[in-house]
DSSP file (Angstrom, degrees, kcal/mol; ACC not computed):
  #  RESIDUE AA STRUCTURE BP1 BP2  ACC     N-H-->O    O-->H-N    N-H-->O    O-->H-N    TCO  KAPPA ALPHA  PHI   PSI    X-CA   Y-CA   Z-CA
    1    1 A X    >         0   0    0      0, 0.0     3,-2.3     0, 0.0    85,-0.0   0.000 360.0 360.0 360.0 -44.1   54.3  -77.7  -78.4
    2    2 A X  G >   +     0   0    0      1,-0.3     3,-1.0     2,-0.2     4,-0.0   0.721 360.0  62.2   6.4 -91.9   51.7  -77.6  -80.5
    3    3 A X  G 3  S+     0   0    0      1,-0.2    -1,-0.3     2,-0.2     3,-0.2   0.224  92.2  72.0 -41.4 -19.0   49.0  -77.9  -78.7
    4    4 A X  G <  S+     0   0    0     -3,-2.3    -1,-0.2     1,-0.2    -2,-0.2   0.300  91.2  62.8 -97.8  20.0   50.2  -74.4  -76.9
    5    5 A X  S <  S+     0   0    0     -3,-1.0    88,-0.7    87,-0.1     2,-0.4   0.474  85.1  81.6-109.5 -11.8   49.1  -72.6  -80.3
    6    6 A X  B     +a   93   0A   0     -3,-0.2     2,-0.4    86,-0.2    88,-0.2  -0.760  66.7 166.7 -78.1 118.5   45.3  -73.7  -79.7
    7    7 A X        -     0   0    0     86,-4.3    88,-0.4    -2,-0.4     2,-0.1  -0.883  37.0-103.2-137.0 158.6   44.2  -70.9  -77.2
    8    8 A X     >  -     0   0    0     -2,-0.4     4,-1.0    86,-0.2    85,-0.1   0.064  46.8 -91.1 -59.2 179.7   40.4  -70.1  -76.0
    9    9 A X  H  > S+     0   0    0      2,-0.2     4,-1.0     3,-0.1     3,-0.2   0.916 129.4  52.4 -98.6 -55.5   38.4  -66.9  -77.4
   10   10 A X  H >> S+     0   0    0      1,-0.2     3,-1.5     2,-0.2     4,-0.9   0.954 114.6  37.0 -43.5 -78.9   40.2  -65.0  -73.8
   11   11 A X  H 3> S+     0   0    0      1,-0.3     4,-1.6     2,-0.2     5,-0.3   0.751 110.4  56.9 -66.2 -32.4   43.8  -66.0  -74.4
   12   12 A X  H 3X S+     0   0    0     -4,-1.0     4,-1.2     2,-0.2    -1,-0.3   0.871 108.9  50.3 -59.7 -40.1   43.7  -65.6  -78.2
   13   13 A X  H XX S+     0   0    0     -3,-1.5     3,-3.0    -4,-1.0     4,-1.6   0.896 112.5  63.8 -63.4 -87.7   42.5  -61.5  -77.3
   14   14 A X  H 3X S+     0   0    0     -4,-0.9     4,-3.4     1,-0.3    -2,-0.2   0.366 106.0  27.3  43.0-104.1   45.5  -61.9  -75.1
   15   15 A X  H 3X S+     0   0    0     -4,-1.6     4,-1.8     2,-0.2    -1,-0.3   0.569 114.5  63.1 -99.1   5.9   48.0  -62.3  -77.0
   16   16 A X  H <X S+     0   0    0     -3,-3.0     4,-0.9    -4,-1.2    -1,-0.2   0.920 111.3  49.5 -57.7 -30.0   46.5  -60.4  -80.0
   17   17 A X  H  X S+     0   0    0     -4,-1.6     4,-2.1    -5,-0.2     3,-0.4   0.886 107.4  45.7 -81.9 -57.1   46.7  -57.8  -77.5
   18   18 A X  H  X S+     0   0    0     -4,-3.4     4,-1.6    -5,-0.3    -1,-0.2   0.979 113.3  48.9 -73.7 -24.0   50.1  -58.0  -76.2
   19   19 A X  H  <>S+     0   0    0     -4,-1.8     5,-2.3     2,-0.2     4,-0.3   0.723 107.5  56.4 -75.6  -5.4   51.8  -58.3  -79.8
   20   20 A X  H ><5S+     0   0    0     -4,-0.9     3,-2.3    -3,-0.4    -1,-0.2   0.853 108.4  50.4 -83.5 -50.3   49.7  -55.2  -81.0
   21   21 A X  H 3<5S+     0   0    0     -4,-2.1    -2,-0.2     1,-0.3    -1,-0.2   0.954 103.1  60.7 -55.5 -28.9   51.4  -53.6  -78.0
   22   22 A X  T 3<5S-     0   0    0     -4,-1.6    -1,-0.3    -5,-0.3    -2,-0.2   0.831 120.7-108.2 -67.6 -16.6   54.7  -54.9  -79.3
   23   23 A X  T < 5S+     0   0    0     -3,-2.3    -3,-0.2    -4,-0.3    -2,-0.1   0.226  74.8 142.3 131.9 -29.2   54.4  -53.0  -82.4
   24   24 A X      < -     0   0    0     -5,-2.3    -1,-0.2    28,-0.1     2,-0.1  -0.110  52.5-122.4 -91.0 139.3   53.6  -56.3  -84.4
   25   25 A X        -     0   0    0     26,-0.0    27,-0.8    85,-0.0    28,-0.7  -0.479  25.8-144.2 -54.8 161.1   50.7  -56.4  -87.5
   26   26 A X  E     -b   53   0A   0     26,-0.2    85,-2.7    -2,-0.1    86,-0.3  -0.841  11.0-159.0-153.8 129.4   48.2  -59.1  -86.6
   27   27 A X  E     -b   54   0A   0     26,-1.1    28,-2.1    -2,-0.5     2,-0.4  -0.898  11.2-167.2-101.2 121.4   46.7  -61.3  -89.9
   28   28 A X  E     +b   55   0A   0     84,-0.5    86,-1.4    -2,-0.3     2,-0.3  -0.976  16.8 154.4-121.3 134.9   43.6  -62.8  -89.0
   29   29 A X  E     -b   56   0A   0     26,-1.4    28,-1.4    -2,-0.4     2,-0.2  -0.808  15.8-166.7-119.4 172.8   41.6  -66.0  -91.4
   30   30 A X  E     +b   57   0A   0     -2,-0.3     2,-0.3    26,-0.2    28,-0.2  -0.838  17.0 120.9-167.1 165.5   39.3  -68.6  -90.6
   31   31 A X  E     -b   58   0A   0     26,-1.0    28,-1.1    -2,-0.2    33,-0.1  -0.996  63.5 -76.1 167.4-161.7   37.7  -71.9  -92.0
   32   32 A X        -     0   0    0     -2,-0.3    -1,-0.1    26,-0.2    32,-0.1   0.986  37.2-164.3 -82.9 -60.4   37.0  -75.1  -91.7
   33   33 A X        +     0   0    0      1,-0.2     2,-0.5     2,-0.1     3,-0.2   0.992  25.8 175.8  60.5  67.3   40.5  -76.8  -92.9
   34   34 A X        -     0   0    0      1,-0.3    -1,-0.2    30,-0.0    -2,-0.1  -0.961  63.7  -1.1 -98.2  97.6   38.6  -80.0  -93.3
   35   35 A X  S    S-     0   0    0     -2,-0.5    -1,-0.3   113,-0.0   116,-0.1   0.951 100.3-114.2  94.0  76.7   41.1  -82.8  -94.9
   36   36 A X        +     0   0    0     -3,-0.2     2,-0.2     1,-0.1    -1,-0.0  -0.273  46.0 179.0 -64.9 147.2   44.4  -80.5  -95.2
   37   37 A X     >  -     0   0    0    109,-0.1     4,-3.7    -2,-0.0    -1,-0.1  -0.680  47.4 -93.7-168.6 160.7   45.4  -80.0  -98.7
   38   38 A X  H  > S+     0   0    0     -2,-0.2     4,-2.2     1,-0.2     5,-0.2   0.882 126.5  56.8 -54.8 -43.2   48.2  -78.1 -101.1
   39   39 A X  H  > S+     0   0    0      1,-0.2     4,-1.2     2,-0.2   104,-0.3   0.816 105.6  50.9 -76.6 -34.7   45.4  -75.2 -101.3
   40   40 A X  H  > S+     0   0    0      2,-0.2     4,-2.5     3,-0.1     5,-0.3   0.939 113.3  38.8 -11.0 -80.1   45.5  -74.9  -97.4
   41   41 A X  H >X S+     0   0    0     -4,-3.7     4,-2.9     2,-0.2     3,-1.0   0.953 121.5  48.8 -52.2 -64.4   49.4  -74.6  -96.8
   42   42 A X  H 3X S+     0   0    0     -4,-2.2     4,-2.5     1,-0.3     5,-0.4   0.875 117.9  42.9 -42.8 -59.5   49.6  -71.9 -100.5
   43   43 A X  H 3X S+     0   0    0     -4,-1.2     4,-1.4    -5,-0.2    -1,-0.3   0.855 119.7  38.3 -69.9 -46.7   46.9  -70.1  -99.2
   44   44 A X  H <X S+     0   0    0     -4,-2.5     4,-4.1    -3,-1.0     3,-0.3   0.953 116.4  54.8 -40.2 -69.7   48.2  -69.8  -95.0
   45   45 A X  H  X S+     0   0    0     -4,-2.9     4,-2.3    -5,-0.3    -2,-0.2   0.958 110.2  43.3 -13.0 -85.0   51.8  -69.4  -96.2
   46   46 A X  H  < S+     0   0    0     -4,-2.5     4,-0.2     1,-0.2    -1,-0.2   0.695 111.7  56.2 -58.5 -37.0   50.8  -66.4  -98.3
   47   47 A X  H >< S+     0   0    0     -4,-1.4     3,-1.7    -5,-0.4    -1,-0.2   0.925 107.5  48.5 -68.1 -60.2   48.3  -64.9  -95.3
   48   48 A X  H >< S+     0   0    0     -4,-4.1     3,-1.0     1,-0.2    -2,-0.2   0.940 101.9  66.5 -55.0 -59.6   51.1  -64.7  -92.7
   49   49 A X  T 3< S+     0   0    0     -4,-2.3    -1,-0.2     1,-0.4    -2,-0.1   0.459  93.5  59.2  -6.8 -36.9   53.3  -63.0  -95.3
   50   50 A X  T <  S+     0   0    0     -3,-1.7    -1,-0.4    -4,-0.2     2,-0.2   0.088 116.9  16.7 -70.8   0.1   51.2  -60.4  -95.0
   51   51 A X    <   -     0   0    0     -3,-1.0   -25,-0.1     1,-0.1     3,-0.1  -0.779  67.0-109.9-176.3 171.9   51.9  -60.0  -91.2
   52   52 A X  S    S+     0   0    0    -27,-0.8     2,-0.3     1,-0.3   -26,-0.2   0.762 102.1  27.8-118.9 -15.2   53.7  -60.5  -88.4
   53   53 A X  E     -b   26   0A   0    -28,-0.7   -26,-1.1    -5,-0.1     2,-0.5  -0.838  61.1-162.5-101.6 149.4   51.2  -62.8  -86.7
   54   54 A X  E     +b   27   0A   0     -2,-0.3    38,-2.1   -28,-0.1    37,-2.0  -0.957   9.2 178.6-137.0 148.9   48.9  -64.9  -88.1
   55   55 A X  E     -bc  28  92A   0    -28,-2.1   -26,-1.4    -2,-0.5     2,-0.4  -0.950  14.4-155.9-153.2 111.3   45.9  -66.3  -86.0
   56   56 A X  E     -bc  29  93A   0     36,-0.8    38,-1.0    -2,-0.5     2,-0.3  -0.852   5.7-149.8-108.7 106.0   43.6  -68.4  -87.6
   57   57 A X  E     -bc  30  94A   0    -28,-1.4   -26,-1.0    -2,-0.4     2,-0.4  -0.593  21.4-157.7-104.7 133.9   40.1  -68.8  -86.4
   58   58 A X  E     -bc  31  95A   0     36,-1.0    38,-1.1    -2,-0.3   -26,-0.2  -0.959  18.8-111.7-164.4 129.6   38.7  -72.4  -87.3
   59   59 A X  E     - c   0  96A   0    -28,-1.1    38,-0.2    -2,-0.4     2,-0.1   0.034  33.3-123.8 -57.4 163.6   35.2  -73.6  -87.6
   60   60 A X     >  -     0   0    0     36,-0.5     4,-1.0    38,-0.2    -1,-0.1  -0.267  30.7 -98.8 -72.4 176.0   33.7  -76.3  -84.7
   61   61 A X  T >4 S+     0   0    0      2,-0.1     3,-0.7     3,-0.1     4,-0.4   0.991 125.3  52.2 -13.1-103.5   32.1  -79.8  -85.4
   62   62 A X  T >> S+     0   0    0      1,-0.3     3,-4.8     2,-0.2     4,-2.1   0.739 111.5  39.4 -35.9 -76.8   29.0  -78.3  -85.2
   63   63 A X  H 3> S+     0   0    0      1,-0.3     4,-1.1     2,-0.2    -1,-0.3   0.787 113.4  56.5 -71.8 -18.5   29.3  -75.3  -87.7
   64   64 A X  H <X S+     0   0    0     -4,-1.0     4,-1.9    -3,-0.7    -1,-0.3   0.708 108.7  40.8 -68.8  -2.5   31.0  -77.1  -90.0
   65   65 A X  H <> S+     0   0    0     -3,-4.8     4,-1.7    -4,-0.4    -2,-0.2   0.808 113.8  60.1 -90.0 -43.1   28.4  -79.7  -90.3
   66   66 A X  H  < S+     0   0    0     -4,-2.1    -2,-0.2    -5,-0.2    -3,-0.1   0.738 120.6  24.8 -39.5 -30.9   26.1  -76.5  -90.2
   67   67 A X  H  < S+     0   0    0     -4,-1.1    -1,-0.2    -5,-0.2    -2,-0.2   0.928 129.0  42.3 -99.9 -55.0   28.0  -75.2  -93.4
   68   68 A X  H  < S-     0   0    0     -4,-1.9    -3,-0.2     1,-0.4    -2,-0.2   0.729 109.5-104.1 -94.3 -59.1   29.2  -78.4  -95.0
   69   69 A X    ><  -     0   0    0     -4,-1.7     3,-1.2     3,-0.3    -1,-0.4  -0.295  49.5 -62.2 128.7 164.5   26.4  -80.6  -94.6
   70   70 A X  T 3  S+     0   0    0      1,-0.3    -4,-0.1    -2,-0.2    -1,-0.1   0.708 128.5  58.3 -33.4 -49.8   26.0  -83.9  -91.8
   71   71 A X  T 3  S+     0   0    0     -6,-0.1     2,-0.4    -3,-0.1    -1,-0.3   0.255  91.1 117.1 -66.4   8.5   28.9  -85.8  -93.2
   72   72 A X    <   +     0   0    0     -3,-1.2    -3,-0.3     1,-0.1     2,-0.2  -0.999  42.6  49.2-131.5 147.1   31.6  -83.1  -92.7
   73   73 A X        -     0   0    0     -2,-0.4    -1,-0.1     2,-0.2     4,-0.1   0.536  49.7-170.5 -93.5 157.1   34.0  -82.6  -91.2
   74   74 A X  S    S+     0   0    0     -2,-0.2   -40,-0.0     2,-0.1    -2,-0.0   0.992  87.3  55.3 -45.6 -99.9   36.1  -85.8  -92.1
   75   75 A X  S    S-     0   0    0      1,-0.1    -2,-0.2     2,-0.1     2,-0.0  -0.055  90.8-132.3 -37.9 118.6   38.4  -84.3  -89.3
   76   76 A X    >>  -     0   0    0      1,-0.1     4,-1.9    -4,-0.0     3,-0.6  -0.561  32.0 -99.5 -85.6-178.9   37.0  -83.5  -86.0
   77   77 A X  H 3> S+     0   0    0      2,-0.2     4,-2.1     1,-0.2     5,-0.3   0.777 118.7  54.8 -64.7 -50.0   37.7  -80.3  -84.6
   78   78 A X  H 3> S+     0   0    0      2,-0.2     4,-2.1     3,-0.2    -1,-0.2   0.855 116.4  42.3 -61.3 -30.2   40.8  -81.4  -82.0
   79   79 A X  H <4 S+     0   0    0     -3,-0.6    -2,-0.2     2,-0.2     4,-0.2   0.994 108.3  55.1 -82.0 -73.0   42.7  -83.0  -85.2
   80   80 A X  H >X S+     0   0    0     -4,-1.9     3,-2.2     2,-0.2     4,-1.8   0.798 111.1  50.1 -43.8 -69.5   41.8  -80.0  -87.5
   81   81 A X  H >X>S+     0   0    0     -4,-2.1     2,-1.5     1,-0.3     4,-1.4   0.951 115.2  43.3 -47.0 -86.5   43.7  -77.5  -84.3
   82   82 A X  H 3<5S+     0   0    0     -4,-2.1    -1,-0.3    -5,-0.3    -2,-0.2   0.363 108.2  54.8 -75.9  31.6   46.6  -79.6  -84.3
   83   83 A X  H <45S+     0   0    0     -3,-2.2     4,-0.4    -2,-1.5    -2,-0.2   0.787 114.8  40.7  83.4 -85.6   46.8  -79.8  -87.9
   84   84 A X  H X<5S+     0   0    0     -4,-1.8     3,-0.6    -3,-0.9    -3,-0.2   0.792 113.5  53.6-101.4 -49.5   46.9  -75.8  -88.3
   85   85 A X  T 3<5S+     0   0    0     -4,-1.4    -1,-0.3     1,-0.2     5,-0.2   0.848  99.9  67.4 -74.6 -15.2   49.3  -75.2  -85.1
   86   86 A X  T 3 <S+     0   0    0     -5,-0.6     2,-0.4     1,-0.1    -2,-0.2   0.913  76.6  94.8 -56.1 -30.1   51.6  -77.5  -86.7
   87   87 A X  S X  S-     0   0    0     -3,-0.6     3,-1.2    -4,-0.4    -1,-0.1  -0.693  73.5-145.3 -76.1 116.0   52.1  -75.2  -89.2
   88   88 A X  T 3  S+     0   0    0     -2,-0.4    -1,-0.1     1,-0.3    -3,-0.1   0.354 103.6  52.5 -96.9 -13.3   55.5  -72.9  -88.5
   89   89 A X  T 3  S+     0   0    0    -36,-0.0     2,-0.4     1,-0.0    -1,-0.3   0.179  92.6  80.1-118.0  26.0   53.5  -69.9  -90.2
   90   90 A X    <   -     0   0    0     -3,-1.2   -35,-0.2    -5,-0.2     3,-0.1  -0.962  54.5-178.7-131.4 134.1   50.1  -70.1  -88.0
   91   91 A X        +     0   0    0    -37,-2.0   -36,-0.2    -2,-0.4     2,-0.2   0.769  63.7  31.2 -27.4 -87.4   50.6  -68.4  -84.6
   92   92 A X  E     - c   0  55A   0    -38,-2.1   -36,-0.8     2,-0.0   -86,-0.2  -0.562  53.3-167.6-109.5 172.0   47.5  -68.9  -83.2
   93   93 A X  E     +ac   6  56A   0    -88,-0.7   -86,-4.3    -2,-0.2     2,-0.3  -0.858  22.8 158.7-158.2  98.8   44.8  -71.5  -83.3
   94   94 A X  E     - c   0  57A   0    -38,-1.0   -36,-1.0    -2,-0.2     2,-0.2  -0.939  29.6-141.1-122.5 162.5   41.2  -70.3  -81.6
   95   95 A X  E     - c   0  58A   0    -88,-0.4   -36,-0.2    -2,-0.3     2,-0.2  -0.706  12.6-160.8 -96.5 174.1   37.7  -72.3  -82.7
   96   96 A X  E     - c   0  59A   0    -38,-1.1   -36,-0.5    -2,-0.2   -33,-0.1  -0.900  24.1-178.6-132.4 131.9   34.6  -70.8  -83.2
   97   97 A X        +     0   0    0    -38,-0.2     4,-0.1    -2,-0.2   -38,-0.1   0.406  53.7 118.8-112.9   0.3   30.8  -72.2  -83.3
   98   98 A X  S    S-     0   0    0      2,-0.3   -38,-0.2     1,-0.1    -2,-0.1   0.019  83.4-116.6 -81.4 167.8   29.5  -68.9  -84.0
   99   99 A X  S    S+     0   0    0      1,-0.1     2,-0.3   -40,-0.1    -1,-0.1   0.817 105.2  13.3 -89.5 -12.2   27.5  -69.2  -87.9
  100  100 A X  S    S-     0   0    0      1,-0.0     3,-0.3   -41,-0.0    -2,-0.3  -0.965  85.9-114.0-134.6 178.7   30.4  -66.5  -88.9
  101  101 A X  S  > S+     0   0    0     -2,-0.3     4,-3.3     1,-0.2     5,-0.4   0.330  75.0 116.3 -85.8   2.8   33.7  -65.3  -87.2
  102  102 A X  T  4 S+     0   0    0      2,-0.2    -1,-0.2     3,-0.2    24,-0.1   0.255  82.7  49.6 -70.3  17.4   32.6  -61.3  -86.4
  103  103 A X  T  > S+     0   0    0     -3,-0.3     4,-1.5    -2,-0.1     3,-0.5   0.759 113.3  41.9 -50.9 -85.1   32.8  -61.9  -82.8
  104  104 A X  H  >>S+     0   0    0     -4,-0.2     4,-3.3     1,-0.2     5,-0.6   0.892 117.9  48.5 -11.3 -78.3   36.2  -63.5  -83.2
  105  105 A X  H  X5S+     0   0    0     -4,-3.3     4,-3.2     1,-0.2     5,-0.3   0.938 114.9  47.3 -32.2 -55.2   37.1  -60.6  -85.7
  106  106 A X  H  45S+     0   0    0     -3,-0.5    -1,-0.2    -5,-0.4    -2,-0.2   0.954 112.8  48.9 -33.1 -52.2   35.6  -57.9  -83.0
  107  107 A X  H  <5S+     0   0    0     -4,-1.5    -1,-0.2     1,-0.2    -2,-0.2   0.980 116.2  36.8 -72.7 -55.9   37.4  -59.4  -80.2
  108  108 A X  H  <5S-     0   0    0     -4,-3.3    -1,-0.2    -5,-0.2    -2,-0.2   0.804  88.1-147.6 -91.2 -20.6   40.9  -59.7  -81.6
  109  109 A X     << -     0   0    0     -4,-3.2    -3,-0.1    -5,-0.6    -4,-0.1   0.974  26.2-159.6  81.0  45.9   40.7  -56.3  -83.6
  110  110 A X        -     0   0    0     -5,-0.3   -83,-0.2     1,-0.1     3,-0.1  -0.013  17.5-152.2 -36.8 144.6   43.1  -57.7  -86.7
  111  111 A X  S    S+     0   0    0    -85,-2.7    25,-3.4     1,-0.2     2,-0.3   0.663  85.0  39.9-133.2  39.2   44.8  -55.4  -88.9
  112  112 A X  E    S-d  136   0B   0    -86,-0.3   -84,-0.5    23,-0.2     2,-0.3  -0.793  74.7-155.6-134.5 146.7   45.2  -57.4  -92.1
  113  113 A X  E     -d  137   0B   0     23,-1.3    25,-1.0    -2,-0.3     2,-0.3  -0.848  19.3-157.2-130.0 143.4   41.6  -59.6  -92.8
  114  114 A X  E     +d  138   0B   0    -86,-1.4     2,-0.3    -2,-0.3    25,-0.2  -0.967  23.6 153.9-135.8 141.4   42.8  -62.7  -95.1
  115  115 A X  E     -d  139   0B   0     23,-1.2    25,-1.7    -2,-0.3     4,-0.1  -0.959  43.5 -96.9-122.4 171.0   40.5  -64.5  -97.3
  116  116 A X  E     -d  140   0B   0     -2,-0.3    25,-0.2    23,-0.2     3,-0.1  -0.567  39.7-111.0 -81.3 179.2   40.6  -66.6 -100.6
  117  117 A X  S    S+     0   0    0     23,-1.6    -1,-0.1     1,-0.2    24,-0.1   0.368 105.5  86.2-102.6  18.7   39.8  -64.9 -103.7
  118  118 A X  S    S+     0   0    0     22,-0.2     2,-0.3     2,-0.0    -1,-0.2  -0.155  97.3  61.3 -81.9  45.5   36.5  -66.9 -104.2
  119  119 A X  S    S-     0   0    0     -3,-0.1     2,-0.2    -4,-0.1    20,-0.1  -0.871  75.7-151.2-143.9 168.0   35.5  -64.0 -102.0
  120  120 A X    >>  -     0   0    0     -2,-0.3     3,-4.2     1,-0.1     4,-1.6  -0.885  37.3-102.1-159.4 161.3   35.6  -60.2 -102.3
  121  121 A X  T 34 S+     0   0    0      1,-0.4     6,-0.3     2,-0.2     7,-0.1   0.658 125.5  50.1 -66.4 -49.0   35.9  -57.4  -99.8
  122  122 A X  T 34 S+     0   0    0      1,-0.2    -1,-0.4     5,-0.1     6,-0.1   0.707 115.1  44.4 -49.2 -29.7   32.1  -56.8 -100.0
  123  123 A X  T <4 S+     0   0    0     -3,-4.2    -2,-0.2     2,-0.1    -1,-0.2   0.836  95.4 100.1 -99.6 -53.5   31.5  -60.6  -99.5
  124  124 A X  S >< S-     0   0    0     -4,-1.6     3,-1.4     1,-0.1     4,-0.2  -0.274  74.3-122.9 -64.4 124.4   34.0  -60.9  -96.7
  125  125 A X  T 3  S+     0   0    0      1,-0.3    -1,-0.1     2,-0.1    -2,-0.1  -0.326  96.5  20.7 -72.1 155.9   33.0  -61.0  -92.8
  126  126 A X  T 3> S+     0   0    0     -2,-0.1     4,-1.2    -3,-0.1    -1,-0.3   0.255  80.0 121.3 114.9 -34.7   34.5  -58.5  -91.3
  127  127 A X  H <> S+     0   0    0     -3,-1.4     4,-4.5    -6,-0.3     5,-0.2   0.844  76.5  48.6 -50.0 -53.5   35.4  -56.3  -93.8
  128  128 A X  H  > S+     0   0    0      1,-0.3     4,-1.9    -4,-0.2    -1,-0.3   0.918 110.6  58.6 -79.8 -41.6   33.6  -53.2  -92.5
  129  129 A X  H  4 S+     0   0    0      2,-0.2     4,-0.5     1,-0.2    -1,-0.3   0.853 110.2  30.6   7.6 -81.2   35.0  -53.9  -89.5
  130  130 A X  H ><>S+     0   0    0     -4,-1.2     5,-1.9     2,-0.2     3,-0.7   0.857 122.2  57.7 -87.4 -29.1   38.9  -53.8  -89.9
  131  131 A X  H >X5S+     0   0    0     -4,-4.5     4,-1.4     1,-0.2     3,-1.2   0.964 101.2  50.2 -47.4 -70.4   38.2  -51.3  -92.6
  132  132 A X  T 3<5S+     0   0    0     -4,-1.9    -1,-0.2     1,-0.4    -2,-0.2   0.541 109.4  55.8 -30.1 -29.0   36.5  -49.1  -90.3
  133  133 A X  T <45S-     0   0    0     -3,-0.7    -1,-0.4    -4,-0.5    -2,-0.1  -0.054 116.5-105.8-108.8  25.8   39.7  -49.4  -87.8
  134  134 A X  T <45S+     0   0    0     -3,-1.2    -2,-0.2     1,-0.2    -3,-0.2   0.795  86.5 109.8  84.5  -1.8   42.1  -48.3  -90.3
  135  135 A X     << -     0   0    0     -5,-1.9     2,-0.5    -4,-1.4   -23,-0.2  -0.380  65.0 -87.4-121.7-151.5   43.6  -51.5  -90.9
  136  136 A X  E     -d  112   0B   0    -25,-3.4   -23,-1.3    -2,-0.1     2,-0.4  -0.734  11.3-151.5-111.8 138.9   43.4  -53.9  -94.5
  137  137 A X  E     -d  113   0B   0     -2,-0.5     2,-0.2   -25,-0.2   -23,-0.1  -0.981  22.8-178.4-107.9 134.8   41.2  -56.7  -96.4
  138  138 A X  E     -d  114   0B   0    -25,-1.0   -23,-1.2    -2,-0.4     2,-0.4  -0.969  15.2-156.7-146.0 131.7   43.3  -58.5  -98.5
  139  139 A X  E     -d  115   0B   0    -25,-0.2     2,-0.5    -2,-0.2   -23,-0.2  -0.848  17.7-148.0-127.8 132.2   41.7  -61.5 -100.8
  140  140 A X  E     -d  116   0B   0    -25,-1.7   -23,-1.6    -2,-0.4   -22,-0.2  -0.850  20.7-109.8-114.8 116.9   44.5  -64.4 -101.9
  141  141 A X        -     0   0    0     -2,-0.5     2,-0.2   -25,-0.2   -25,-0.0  -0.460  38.8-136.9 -62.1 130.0   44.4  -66.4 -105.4
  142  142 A X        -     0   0    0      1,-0.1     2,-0.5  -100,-0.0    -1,-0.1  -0.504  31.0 -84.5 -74.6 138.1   43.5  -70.0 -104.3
  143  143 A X    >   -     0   0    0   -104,-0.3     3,-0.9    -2,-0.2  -104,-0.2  -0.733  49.2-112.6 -86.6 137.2   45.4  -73.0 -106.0
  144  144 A X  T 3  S+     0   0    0     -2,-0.5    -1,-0.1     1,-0.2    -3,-0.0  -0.134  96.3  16.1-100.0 132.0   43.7  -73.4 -108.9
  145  145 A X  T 3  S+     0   0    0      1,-0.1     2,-0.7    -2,-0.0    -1,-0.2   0.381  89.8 121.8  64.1  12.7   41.8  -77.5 -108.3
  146  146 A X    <   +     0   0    0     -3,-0.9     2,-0.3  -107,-0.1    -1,-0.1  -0.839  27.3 142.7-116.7 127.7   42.1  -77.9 -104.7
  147  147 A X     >  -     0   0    0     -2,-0.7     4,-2.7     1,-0.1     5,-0.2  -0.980  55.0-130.0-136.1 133.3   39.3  -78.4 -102.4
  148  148 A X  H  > S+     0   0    0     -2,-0.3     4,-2.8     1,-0.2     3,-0.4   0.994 118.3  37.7 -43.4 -63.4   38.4  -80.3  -99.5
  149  149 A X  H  > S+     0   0    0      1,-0.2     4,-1.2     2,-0.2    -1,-0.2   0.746 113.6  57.0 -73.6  -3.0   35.0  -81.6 -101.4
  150  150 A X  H  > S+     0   0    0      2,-0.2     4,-2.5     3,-0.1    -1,-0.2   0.754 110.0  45.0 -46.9 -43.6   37.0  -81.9 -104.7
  151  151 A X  H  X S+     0   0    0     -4,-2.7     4,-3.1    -3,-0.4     5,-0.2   0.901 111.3  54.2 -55.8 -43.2   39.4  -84.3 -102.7
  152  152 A X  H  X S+     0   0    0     -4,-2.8     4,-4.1     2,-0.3     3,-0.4   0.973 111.1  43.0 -72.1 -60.2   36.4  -86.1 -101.2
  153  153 A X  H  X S+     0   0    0     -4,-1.2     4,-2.9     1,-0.3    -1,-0.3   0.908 107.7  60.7 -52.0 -48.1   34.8  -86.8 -104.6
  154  154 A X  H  X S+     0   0    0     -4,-2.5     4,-2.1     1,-0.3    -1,-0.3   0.905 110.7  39.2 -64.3 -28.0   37.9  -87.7 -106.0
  155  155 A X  H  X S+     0   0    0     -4,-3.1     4,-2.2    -3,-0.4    -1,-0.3   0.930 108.3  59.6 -63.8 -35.5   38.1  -90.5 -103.4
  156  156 A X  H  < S+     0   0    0     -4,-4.1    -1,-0.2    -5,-0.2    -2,-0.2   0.893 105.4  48.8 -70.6 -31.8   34.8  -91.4 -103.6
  157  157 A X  H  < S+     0   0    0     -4,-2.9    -2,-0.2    -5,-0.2    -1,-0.2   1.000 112.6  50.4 -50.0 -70.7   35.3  -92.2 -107.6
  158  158 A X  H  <        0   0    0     -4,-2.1    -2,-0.2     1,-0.3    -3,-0.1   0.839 360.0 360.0 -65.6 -34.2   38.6  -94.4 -106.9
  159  159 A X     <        0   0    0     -4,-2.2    -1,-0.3    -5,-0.2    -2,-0.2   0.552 360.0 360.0-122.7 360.0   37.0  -96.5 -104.4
């Protein structure tokens, strides 16, 4: 069941497309969601809320090594997806390999843009975008000491 919340860049326009016909708000994120964490769920949770969908747009392999550096992600890409469709408040599940999501953004035409709040509307891709169409950027307080590479360090101290 799962596995039927992971869609292609096509099918994700799709059904973006038929629930804006239903009436329904669309919340679009994205990121790596390398090594899932407290600040993960808080931060997802709190983006659907916002919405009536929420469709979450999720880095490759490649760009995350691209972002991250060689050693990331921990999680490959297929684990990450069913990870993030497991979760009863993510919709959708599309990747992207692109070095940001404003193709994604373009395509599925959101009308809430979700980020954390180590960001700000100037910062965020996309922004001018979903602004530009009427719809919202909306920037979410992160819980306050969680990080994938915070986690990572901390393992790498214990052991």
């Amino acid at each position: 069941m799962t596995e039927s919340k992971i869609l292609t860049h096509e099918q994700a326009v799709h059904q973006a497309n038929q629930w804006r016909a239903e009436g329904q708000q669309l919340v679009f994120t994205n990121g790596c969601f390398d090594i899932i964490h407290l600040g993960h769920i808080d931060y997802l949770e709190k983006a659907r809320q916002l919405g009536d969908r929420l469709i979450l747009g999720l880095n490759t392999d490649a760009s995350v090594s691209c972002i991250k550096g060689p050693n990331r992600p921990v999680v490959n890409e297929y684990a990450r997806a069913r990870l993030m469709a497991a979760l009863a408040f993510v919709d959708v599940v599309t990747f992207f390999g692109e070095p940001t999501p404003l193709e994604l953004i373009e395509a599925i035409r959101p009308d809430i843009l979700v980020k954390g709040d180590d960001y700000t509307v100037n910062t965020i891709v996309g922004a001018d975008f979903v602004l530009g169409r009427g719809g919202r950027v909306e920037t979410i307080a992160l819980v306050p000491g969680y990080s994938t590479t915070k986690l990572i360090e901390r393992i790498k101290q214990s052991y």
